[in-house]
C-alpha positions as MATLAB code, in Angstrom:
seq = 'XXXXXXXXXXXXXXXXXXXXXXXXXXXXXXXXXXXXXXXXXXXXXXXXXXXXXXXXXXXXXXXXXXXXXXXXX';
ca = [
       0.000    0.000    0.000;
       1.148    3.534   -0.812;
       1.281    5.710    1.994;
       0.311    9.089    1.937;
       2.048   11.883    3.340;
      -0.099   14.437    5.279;
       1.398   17.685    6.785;
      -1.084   18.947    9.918;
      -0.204   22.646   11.056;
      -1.076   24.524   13.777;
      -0.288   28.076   15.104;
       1.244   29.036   18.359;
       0.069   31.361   20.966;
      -0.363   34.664   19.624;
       0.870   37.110   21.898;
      -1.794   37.743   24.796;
      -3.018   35.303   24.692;
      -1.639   31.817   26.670;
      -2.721   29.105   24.277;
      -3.762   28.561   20.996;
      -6.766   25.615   19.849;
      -4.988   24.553   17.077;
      -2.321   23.261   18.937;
      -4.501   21.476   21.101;
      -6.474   19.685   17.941;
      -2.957   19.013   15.906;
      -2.200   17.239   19.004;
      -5.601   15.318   19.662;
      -5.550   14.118   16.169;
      -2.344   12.780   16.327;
      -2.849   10.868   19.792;
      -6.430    9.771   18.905;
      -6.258    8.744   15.818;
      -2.263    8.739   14.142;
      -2.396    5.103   14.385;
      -5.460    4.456   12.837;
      -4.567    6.700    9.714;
      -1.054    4.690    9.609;
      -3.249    1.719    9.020;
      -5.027    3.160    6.574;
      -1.899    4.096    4.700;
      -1.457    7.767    5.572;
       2.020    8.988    7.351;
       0.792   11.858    9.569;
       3.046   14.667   10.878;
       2.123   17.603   13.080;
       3.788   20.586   13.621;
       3.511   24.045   15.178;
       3.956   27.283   13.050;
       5.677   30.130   14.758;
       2.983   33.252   15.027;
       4.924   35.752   12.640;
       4.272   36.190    9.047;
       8.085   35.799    8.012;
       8.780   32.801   10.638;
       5.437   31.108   10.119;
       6.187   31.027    5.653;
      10.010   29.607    6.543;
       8.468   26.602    9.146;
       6.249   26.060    6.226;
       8.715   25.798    3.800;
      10.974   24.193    5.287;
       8.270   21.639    6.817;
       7.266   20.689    3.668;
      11.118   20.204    1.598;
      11.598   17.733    5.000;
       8.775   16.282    5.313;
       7.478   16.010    1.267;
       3.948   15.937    2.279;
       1.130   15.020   -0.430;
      -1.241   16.952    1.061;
      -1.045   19.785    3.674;
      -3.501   21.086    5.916;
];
């Protein structure tokens, strides 16, 4: 079976504020359900995006030449 690549991002705290969700859900869908995806043939990475326009693109970028995703969310 081919496995698929898929790239799950979240943001950081933005400043002000002490948490952000989305690094909460990247994290619950990992946990909960990483394995079940693996058996279904998709590679799941998560990752959190700095909160700056400049630092956030280069994560991105360089996230995705590492990690050669097929599909990125």
């Amino acid at each position: 079976m081919l496995a698929i690549r898929a790239l799950l991002t979240a943001f950081g705290s933005f400043p002000g504020a002490p948490v952000n969700p989305t690094m909460a859900i990247a994290r619950f869908v990992k946990l909960r359900h990483g394995r079940r995806l693996a058996r279904l043939g998709i590679d799941l990475h998560t990752a959190v995006l700095p909160v700056e326009y400049n630092g956030a693109e280069k994560r991105a970028r360089d996230l995705i030449a590492a990690v050669k995703p097929d599909v990125v969310l």
